[in-house]
C-alpha positions as CSV (number, residue, x, y, z in Angstrom):
1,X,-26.9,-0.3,-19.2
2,X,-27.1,-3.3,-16.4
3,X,-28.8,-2.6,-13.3
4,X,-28.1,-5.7,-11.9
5,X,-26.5,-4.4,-8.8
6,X,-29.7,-3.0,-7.7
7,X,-32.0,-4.8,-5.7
8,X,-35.5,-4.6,-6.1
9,X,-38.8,-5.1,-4.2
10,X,-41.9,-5.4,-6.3
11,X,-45.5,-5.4,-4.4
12,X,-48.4,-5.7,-6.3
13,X,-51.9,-7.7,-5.6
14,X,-53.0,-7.4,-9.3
15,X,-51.0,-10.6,-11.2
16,X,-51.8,-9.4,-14.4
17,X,-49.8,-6.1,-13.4
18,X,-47.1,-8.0,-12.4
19,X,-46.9,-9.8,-16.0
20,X,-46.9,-6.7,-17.3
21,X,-44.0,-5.1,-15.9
22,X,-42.0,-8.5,-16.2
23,X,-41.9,-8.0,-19.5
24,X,-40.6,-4.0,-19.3
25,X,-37.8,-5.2,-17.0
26,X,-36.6,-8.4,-19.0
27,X,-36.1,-6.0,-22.2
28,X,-34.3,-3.0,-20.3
29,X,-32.1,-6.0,-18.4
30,X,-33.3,-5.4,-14.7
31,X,-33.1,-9.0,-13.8
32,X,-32.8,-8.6,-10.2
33,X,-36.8,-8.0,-9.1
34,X,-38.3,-10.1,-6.1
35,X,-42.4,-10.0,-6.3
36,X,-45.1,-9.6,-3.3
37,X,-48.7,-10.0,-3.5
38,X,-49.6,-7.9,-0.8
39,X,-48.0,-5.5,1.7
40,X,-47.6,-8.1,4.4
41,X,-46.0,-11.1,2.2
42,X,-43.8,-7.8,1.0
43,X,-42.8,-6.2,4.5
44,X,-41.8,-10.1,5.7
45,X,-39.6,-10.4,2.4
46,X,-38.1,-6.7,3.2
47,X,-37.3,-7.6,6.9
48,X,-35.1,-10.5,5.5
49,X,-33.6,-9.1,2.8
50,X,-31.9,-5.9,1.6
51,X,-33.5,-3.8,-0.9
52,X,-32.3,-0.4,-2.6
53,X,-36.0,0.4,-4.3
54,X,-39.2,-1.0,-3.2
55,X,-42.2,0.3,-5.5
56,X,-45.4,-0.6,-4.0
57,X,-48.8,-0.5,-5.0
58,X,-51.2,1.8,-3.1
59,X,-54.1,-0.1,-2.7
60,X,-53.9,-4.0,-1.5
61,X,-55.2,-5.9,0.6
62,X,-53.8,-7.6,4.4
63,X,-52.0,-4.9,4.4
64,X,-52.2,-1.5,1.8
65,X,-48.6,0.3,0.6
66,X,-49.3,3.2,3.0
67,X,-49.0,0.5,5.8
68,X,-46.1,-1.6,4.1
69,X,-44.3,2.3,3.7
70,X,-44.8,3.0,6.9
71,X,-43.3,-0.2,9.1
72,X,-40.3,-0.2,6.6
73,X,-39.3,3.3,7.3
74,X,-39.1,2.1,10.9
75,X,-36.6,-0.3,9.8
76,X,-34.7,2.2,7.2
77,X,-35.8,5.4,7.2
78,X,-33.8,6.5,3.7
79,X,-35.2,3.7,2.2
80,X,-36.1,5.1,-1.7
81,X,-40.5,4.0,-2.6
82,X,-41.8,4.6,-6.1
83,X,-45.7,4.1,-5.6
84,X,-48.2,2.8,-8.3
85,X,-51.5,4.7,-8.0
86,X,-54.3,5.9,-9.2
87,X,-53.6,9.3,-7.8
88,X,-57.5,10.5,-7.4
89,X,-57.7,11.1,-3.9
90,X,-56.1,13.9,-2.5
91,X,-55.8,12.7,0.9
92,X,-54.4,9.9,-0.9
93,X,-51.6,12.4,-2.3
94,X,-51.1,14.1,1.2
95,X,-50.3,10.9,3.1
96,X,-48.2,9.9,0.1
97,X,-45.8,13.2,0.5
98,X,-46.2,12.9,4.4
99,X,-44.4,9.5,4.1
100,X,-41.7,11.2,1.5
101,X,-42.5,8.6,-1.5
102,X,-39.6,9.6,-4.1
103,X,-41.3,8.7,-7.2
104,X,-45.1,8.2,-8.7
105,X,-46.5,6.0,-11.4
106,X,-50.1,6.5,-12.2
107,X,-52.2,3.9,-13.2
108,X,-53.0,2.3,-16.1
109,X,-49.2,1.9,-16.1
110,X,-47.9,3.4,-19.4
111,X,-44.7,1.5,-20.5
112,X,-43.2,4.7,-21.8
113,X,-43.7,6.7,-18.6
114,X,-42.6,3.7,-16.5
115,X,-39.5,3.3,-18.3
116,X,-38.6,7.0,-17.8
117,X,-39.0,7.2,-14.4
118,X,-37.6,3.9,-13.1
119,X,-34.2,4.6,-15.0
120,X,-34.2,8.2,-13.4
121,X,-34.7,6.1,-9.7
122,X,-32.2,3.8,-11.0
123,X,-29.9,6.3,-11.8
124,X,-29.9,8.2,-8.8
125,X,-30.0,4.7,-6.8
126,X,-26.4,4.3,-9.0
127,X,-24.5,7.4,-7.7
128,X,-25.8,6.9,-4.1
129,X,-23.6,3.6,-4.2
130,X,-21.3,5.5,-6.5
131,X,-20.7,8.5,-3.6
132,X,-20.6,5.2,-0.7
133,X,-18.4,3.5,-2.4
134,X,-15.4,6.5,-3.4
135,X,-16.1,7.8,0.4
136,X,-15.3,4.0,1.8
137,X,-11.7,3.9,-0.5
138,X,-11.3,7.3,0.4
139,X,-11.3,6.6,4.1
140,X,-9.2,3.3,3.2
141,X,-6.6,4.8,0.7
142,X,-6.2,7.7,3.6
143,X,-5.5,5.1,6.2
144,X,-3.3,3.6,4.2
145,X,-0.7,6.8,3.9
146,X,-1.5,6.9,7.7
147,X,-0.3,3.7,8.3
148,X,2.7,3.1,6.2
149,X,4.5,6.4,6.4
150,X,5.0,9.8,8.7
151,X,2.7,12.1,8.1
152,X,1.4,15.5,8.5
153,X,-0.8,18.2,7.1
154,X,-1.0,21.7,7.4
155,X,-3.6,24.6,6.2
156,X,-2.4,27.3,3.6
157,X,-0.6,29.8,6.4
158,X,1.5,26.4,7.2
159,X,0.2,25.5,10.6
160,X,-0.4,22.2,11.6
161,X,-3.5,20.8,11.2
162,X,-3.2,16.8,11.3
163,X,-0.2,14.8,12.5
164,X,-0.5,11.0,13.0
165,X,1.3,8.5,15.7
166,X,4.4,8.4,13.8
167,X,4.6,11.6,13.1
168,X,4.2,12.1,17.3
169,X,6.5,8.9,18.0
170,X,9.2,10.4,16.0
171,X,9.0,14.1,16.7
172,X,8.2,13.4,20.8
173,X,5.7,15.8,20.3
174,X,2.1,15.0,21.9
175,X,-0.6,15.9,18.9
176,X,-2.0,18.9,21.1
177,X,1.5,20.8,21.4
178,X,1.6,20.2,17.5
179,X,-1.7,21.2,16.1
180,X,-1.9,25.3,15.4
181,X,1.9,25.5,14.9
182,X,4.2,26.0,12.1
183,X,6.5,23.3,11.3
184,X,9.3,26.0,12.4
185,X,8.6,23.9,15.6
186,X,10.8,20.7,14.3
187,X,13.5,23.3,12.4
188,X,17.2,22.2,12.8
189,X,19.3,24.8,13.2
190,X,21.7,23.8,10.9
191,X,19.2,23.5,8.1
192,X,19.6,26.1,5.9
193,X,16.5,28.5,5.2
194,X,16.8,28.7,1.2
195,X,15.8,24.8,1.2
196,X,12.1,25.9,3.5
197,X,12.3,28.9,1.0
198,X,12.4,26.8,-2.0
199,X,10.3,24.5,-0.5
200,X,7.4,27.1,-0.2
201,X,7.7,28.9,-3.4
202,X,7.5,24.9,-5.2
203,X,4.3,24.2,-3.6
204,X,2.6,27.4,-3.7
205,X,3.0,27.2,-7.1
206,X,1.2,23.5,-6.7
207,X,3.8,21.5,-7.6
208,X,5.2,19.0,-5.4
209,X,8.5,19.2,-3.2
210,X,10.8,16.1,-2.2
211,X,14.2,16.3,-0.2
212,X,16.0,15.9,2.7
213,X,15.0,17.7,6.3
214,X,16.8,17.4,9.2
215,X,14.6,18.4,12.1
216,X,14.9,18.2,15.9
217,X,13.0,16.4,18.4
218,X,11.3,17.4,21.7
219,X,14.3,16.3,23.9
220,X,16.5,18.0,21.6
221,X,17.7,15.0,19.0
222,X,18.5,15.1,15.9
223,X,16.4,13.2,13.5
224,X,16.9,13.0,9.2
225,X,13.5,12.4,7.1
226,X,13.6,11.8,3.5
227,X,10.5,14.3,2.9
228,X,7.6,14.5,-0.2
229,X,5.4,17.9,0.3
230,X,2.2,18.0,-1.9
231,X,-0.5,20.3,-2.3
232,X,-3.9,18.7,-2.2
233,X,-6.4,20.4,-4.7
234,X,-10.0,21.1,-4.9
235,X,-12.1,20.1,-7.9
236,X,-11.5,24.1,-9.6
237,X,-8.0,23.4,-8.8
238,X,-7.1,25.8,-6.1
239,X,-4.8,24.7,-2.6
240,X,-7.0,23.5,-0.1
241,X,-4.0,22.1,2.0
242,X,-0.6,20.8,2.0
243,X,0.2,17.1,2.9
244,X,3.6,16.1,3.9
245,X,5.1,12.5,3.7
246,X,8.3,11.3,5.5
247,X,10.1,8.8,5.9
248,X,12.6,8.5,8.7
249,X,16.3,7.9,7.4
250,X,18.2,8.8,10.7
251,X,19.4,5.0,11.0
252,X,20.6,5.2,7.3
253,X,22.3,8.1,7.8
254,X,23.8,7.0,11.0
255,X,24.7,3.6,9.3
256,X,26.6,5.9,7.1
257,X,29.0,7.6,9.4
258,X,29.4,4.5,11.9
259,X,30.0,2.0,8.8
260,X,33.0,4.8,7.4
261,X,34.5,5.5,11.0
262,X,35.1,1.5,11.6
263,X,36.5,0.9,8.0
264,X,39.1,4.0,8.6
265,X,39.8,2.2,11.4
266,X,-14.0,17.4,2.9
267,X,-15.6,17.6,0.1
268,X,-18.7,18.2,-2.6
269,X,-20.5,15.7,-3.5
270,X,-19.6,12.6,-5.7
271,X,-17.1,14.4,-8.0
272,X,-15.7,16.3,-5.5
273,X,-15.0,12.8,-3.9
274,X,-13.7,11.0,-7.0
275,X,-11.3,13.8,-7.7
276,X,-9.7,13.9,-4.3
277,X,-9.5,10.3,-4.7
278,X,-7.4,10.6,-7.0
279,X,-4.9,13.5,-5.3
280,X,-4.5,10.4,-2.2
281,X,-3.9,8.0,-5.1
282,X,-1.5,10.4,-6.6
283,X,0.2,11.2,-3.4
284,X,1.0,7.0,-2.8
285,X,2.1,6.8,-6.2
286,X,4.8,9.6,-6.6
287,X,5.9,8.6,-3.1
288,X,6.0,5.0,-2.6
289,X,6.3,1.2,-4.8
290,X,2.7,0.8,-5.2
291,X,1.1,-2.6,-6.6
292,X,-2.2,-4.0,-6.2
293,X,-3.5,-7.6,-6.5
294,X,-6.9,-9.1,-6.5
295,X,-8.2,-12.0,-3.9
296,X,-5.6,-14.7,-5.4
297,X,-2.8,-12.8,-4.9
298,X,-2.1,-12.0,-8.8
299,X,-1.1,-8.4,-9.8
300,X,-3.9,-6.3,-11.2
301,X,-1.9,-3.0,-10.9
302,X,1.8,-1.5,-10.8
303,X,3.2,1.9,-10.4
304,X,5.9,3.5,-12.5
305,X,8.1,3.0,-9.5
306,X,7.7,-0.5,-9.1
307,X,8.6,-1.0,-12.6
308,X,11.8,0.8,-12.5
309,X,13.1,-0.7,-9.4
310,X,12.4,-4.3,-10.4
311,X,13.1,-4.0,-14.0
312,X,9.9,-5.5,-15.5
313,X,7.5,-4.2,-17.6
314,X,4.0,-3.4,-17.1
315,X,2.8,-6.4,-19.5
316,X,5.7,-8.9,-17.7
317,X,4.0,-8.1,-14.5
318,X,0.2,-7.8,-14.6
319,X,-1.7,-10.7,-14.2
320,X,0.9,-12.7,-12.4
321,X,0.9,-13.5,-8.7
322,X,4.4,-11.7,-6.5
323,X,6.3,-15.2,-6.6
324,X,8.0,-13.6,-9.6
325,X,10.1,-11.1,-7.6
326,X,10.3,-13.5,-4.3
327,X,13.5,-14.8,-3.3
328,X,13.9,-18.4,-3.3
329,X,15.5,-18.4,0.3
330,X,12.4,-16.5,2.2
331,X,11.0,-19.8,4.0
332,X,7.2,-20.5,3.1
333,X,5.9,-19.8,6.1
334,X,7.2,-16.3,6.5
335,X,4.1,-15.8,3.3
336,X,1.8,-18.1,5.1
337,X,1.8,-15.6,8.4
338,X,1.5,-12.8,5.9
339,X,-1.8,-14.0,4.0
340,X,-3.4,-15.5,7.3
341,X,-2.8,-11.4,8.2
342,X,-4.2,-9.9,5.8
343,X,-7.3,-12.1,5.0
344,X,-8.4,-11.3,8.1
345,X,-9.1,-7.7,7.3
346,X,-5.6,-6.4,9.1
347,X,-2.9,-4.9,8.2
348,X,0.5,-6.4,7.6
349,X,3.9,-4.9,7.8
350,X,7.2,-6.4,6.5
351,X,10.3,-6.5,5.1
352,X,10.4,-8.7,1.7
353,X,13.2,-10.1,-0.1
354,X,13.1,-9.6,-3.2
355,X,14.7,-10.8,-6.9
356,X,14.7,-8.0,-9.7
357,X,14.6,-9.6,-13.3
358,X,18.9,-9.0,-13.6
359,X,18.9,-11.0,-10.2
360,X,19.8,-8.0,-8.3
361,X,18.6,-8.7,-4.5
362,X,16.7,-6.2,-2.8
363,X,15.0,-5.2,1.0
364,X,11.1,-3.1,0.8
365,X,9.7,-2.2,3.9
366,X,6.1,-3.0,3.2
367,X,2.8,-2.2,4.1
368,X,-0.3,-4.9,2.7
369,X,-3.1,-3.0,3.3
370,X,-6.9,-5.0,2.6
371,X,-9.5,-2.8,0.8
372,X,-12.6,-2.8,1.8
373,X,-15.8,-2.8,-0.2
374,X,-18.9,-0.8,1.2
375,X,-20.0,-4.3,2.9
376,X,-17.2,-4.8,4.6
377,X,-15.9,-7.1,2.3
378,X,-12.4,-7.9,1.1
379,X,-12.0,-5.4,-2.4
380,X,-8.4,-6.2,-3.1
381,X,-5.0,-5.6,-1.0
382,X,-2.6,-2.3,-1.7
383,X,1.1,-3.0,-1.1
384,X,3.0,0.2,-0.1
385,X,6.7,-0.5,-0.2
386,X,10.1,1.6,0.3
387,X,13.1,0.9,-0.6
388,X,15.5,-0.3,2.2
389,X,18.2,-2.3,0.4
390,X,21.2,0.0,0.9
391,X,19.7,0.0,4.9
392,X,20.1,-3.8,5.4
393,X,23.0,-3.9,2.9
394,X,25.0,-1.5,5.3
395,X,23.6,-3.3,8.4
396,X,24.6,-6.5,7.0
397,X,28.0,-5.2,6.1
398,X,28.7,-3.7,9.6
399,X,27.7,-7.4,11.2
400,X,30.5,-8.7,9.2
401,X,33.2,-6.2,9.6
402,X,32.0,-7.1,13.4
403,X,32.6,-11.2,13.0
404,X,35.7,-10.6,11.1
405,X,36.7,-8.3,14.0
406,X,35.7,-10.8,16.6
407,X,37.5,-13.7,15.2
408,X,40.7,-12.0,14.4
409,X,41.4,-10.4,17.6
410,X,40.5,-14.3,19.0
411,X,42.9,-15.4,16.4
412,X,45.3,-13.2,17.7
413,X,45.0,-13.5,21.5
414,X,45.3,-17.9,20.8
415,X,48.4,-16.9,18.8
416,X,50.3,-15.3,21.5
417,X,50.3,-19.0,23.4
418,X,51.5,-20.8,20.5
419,X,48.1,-22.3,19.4
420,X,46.4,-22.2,16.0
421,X,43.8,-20.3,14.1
422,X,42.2,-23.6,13.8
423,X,41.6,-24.0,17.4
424,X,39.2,-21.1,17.7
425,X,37.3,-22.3,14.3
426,X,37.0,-25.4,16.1
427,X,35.9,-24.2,18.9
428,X,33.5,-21.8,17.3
429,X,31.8,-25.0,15.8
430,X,31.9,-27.0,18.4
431,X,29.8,-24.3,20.5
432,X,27.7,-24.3,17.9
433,X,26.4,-27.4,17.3
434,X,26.4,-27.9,20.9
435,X,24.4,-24.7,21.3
436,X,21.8,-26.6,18.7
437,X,21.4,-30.0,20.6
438,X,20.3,-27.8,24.1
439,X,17.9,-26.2,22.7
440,X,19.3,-22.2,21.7
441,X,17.7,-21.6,18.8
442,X,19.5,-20.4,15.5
443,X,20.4,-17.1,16.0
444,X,21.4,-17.8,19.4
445,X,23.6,-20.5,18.7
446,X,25.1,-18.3,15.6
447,X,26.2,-16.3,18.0
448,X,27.3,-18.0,20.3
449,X,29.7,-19.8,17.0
450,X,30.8,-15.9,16.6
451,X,31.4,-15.3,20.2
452,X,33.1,-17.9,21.7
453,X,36.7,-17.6,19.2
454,X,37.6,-15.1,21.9
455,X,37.2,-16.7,24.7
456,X,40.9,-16.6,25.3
457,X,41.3,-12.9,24.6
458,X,42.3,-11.8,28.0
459,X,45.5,-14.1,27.5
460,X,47.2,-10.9,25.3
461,X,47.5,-9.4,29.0
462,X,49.8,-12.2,30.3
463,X,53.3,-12.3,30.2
464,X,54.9,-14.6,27.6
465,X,57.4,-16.1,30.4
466,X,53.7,-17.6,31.5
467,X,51.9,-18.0,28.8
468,X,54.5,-20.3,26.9
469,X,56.4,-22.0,29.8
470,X,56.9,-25.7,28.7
471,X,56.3,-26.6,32.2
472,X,54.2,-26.9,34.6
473,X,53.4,-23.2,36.3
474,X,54.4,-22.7,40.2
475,X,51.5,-21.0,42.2
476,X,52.0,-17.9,41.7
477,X,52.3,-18.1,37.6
478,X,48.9,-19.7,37.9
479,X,47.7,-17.3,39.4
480,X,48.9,-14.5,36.7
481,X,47.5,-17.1,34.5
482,X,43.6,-17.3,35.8
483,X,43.5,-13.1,35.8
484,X,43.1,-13.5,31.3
485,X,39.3,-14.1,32.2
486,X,39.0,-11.5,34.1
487,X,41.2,-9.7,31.5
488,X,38.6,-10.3,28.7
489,X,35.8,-9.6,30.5
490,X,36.8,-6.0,31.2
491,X,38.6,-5.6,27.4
492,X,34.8,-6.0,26.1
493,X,31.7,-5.7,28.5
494,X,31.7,-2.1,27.5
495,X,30.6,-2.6,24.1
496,X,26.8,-2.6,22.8
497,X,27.5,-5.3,20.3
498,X,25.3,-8.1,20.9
499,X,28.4,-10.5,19.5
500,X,30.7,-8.5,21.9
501,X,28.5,-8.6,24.9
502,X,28.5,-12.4,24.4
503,X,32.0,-12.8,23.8
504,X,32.7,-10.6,27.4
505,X,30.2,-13.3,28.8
506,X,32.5,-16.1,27.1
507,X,35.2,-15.0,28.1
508,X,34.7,-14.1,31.8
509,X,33.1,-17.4,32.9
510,X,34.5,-20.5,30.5
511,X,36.3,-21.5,33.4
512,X,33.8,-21.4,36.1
513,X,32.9,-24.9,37.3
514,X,29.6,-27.1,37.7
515,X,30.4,-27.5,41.4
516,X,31.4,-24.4,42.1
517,X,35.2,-24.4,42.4
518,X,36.2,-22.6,39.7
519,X,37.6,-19.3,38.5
520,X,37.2,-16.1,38.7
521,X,33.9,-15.9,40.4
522,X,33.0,-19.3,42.0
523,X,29.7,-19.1,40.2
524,X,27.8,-22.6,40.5
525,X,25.3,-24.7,38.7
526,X,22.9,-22.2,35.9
527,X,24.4,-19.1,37.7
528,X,27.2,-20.0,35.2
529,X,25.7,-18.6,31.7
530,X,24.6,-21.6,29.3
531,X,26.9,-19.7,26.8
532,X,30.1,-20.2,29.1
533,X,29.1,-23.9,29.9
534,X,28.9,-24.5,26.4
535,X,32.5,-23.2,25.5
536,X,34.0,-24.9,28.2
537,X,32.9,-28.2,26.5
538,X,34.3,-26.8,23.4
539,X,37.4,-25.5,24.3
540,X,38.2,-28.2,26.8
541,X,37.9,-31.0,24.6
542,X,40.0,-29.3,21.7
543,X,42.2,-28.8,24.3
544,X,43.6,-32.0,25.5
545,X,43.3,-33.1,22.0
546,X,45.7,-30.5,20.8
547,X,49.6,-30.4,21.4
548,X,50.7,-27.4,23.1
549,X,54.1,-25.8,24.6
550,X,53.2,-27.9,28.0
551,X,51.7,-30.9,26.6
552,X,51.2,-33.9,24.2
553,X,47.8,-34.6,22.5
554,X,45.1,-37.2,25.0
555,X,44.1,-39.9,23.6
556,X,40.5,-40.0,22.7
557,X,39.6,-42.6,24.8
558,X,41.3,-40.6,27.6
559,X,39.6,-37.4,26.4
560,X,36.2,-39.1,27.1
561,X,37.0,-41.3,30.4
562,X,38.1,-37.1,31.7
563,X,34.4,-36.1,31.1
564,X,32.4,-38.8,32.4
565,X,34.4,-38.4,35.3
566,X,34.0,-34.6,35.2
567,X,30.2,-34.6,34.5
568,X,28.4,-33.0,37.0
569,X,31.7,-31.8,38.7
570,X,33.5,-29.6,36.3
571,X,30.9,-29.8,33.3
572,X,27.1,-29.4,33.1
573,X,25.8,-32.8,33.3
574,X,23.2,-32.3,30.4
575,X,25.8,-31.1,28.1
576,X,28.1,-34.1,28.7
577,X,25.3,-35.8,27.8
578,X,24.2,-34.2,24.9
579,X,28.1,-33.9,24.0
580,X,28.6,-37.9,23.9
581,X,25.3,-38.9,22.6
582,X,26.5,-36.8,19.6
583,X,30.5,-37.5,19.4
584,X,30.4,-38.5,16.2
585,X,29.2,-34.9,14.5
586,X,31.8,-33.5,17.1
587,X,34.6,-35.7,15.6
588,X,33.8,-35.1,12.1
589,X,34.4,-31.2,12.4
590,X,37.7,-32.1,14.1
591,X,38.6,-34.0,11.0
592,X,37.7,-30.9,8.7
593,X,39.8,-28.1,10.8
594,X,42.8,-30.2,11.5
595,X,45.7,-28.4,12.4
């Protein structure tokens, strides 16, 4: 066996000595031996370096091993000694044991003897680092459950002994009206008492539990938690306490029901250590994707669970770096943040995009935790993941039933005047790429594309007499006329839809002026919302462009002569601006939606 990890300090005066034992450590392969000649060379070398053994040599001179001893337990007072002596004066011994000196070798050194009691230091030097080491990944692989997921444990009459932030954030429960209660506490009363029953009798009889709870919160709400209940084992495998992993699936649920209603309409000692070890190890994997990589990012390690929701084998897998399952859309940079994250020694938490090996795409919540060696140093990183796919899948499918909702009802509400569908898709791009050029950045502008198609809305209130008279209106139809913005704005400011908030915003003010003159409000300048500026451009110019019931088409020319005229009157100067610099783009998306 290699000691090589162990560091050693050597001080001896006699040269021939340290000849000698050269030669016993170059054939048992300890190769990692520094020398002193006397106590004070060796306490300098000690004070700027780290050592696990330091054997010393009683008698020197400058300064003698009781002395070197001495001023290096005032600097490390567990440091391990093994002294060379020649053991004959008793006072000698005394001191010796006073200064707790692990180990003796009497001189003439005997190579046998030597050998014997340098492996048993060695040895015992091994499991300290052993028992440092399992206790710093033990401390690591328990913050990373406490991290990544809800959690909770409880003592064998069920009371609560541990709950972490999450468990607090989504219970509303502070930790001290928690701890000493049973988990009767968070009980729905709609949950049905054979699941806790069967619950109880599956991990009494130490196996582990999963299923669905639904609890209730401090403030009386209802939350779901997809639930895994273990029992945590000594080393004679008996209970020593139950740990209970969640993970909240309220939204999912919820996702559910609104996604159907819109489509109708401490331990002992190093094995003690190493066995629960591997209970928290067991826990992550039976609960969670589990991979681990090394410093360059390539896979060392893969659950059973990782394998089965990407589709690859173990051998496909190890050894290569994640690129394998990323999807080709994720920009670079979204990586780049990660890694900067987590080679700093912090945590990182995520939602990847990911490409089985049949193509499929799907959504893990993830938690990239960095584990630490006992100096602090970077080990390799743990990636926790759950499975969210059907979550943004629903999400994503909701957004859409929401844009195709939004743009037919603006579809609609252009119809009733006689104008086209492609009006509003017009309109819709032109606010977006106009949105682009000031400055809203992509999602803004995206939704401002979605938004603005109902804009017009408010005109399904006005009478068709109105809305399609082929002449010009007297007062008083104008009048009717200017009430559809007001008429929009109340049809949809009452929805918590970001696309409908915007589209109430659109809607209410795309008529409002630069200068202040016009409708409903008289709002002036940026009190008007950059959103409503923006379709006024937009629907303006498609406008006078467009043959309607009370009009011919403009001319182009005439179009543009209207908004230099207008800048700064009617229309935000900037976006004239930014409109003409760019009249080409604008032209070429009226060429692609002609009517």
């Amino acid at each position: 066996m290699e000691y090589s990890n162990i560091k050693i300090l050597y001080v001896e005066d006699d040269k021939s000595i340290i000849e000698f034992v050269k030669i016993i450590f170059k054939k048992n392969k300890v190769f990692n031996v520094t020398y002193a000649l006397n106590g004070e060379e060796g306490l300098e070398l000690y004070m700027n370096n780290q050592f696990d053994l330091v054997i010393t040599d009683m008698h020197m001179p400058i300064l003698d091993g009781f002395g070197l001893i001495k001023n290096i337990r005032k600097i490390n007072s567990k440091q391990i000694f093994m002294m060379i002596t020649a053991a004959e004066d008793k006072a000698d011994l005394i001191q010796a044991i006073q200064l707790r000196i692990n180990y003796f070798i009497e001189k003439p050194i005997k190579p046998k003897k030597f050998k014997e009691t340098l492996f048993e230091c060695l040895e015992f030097i091994q499991q300290k680092q052993a028992l440092k080491l399992s206790n710093t990944l033990l401390s690591q692989y328990k913050e990373a459950i406490d991290t990544s997921t809800i959690l909770s444990k409880a003592d064998l009459k069920g009371r609560i002994t541990y709950v972490n932030d999450a468990f607090c954030k989504l219970s509303k429960y502070s930790e001290s009206e928690l701890l000493g209660q049973p988990h009767n506490i968070l009980r729905d009363p709609n949950m049905p008492s054979s699941v806790f029953k069967e619950l109880w009798e599956t991990i009494r009889a130490k196996k582990q539990w999963k299923g669905t709870i639904k609890n209730r919160a401090k403030d009386g709400s209802v939350y779901i938690v997809d639930a895994l209940i273990m029992p945590i084992l000594d080393g004679n495998g008996n209970i020593i306490e139950y740990i209970g992993i969640r993970h909240d699936i309220t939204q999912n649920e919820q996702y559910k029901e609104l996604l159907k209603s819109e489509l109708d309409i401490t331990t002992k000692g190093l094995d003690e250590k190493v066995h629960l070890l591997s209970e928290y190890e067991r826990v992550i994997n039976e609960s969670s994707t589990v991979s681990r990589t090394d410093l360059k990012g390539n896979i060392t390690y893969i659950n059973d669970r990782f394998c089965k929701l990407n589709g690859y084998e173990q051998h496909e897998i190890l050894g290569k770096p994640h690129n394998i399952l990323r999807s080709p859309d994720v920009p670079k940079s979204f990586y780049k943040e990660m890694w900067k994250t987590i080679k700093s020694k912090k945590v990182w938490q995520g939602i990847f995009k990911n490409v089985t090996k049949n193509g499929t795409i799907t959504y893990m919540d993830t938690t990239i935790v960095p584990i630490l060696d006992i100096d602090n140093e970077i080990l390799e990183y743990m990636s926790i993941r759950h499975d969210v796919t059907q979550l943004v899948n629903l999400r994503q499918e909701i957004e859409d039933t929401q844009k195709e909702v939004v743009f037919t009802m603006g579809a609609i509400g252009e119809s009733r005047s006689k104008e086209t569908g492609n009006h509003v898709k017009r309109v819709a791009e032109y606010s977006y790429l106009l949105a682009r050029l000031s400055g809203l950045d992509e999602d803004e502008a995206e939704l401002l594309k979605l938004a603005s198609p109902m804009h017009d809305i408010g005109k399904v209130g006005i009478p068709d007499s109105i809305l399609n008279k082929p002449g010009k209106l007297t007062f008083e139809e104008f009048e009717i006329m200017k009430t559809h913005a007001v008429k929009g704005y109340e049809m949809l400011k009452g929805s918590n839809r970001d696309i409908l908030k915007i589209s109430s915003i659109v809607a209410y003010e795309h008529h409002e002026k630069w200068d202040g003159s016009g409708y409903p409000n008289g709002l002036k300048g940026e009190e008007i919302h950059i959103c409503g500026r923006i379709t006024a451009i937009a629907d303006v110019f498609d406008a006078l462009g467009s043959t309607r019931a009370y009009k011919r088409a403009w001319e182009l020319d005439t179009i543009l002569d209207l908004f230099r005229e207008q800048r700064g009157i009617h229309f935000d100067p900037h976006l004239v601006d930014l409109f003409l610099e760019n009249l080409d783009d604008f032209l070429l998306i009226r060429d692609n939606y002609l009517d």
